[in-house]
N, C-alpha and C positions, 0 to 999 in steps of 0.2 A: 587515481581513484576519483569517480563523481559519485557525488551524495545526489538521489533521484528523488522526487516529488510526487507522485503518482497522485492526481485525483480533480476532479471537474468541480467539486463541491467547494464554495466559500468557507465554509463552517470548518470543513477540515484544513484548508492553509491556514486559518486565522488561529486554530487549534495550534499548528505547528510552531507556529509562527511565536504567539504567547509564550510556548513552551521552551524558545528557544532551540527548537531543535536545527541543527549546521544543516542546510541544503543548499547545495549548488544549482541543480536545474528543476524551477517549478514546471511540470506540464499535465494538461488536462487528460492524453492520450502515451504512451510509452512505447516508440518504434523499439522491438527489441532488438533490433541490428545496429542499435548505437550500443549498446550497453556489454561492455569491456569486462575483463577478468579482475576480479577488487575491487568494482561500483557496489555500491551500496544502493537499495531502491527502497520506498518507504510509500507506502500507502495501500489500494483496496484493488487487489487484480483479480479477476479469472485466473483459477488454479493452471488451466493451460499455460496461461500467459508467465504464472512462477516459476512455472516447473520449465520454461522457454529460459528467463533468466538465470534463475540457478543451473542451468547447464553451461549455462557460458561463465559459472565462476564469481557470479555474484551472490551478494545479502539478499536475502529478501526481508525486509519487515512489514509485515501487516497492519492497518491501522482494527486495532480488537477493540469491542464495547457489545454491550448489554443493551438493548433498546427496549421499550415496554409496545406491545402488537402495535398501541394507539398512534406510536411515532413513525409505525413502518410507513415507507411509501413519501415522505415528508422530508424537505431539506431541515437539516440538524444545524445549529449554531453552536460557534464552539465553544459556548457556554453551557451545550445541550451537550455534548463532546466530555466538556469536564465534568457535569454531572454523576454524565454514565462510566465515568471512571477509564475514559479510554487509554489505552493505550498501543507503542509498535512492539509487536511480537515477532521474535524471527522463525521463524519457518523455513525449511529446505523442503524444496517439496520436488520431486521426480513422476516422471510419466514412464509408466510401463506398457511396453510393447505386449500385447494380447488379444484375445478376441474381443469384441465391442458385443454386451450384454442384449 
């Protein structure tokens, strides 16, 4: 099992990091053709991209928080991170075969 990192942002490793949360691979980008049945992956994907992991039998966890509009669009520090009360949420998330809206 690899514990996965997901995210480009400082503000989020330095979150994790504080937090002490176990990660084995930090990266900024998630090939999902590494990612094995039992990994664990942890931070901010395109639902495509979970719904790619969790087919092959991984965790996904979310990095979740509440931001106020003023903040959108702006790198977060992970002192902005503990503010907003972040935290990984797990989510299984599936894509369903169907028509496109």
């Amino acid at each position: 099992m690899t514990r996965w990192f997901v995210s480009r942002h400082n503000g989020a490793i330095e979150w994790a990091k504080r937090r002490k949360i176990p990660v084995d691979r930090w990266v900024s980008h998630l090939d999902a053709d590494c990612i094995r049945n039992g990994d664990v992956v942890m931070g901010t994907l395109p639902l495509g991209a979970a719904a790619d992991i969790c087919s092959r039998g991984a965790a996904f966890y979310s990095l979740d928080f509440q931001t106020e509009e003023r903040q959108r669009g702006r790198e977060l520090t992970a002192d902005d991170l503990l503010t907003a009360a972040a935290v990984l949420q797990r989510y299984t998330v599936t894509k369903e075969n169907g028509d496109v809206l």
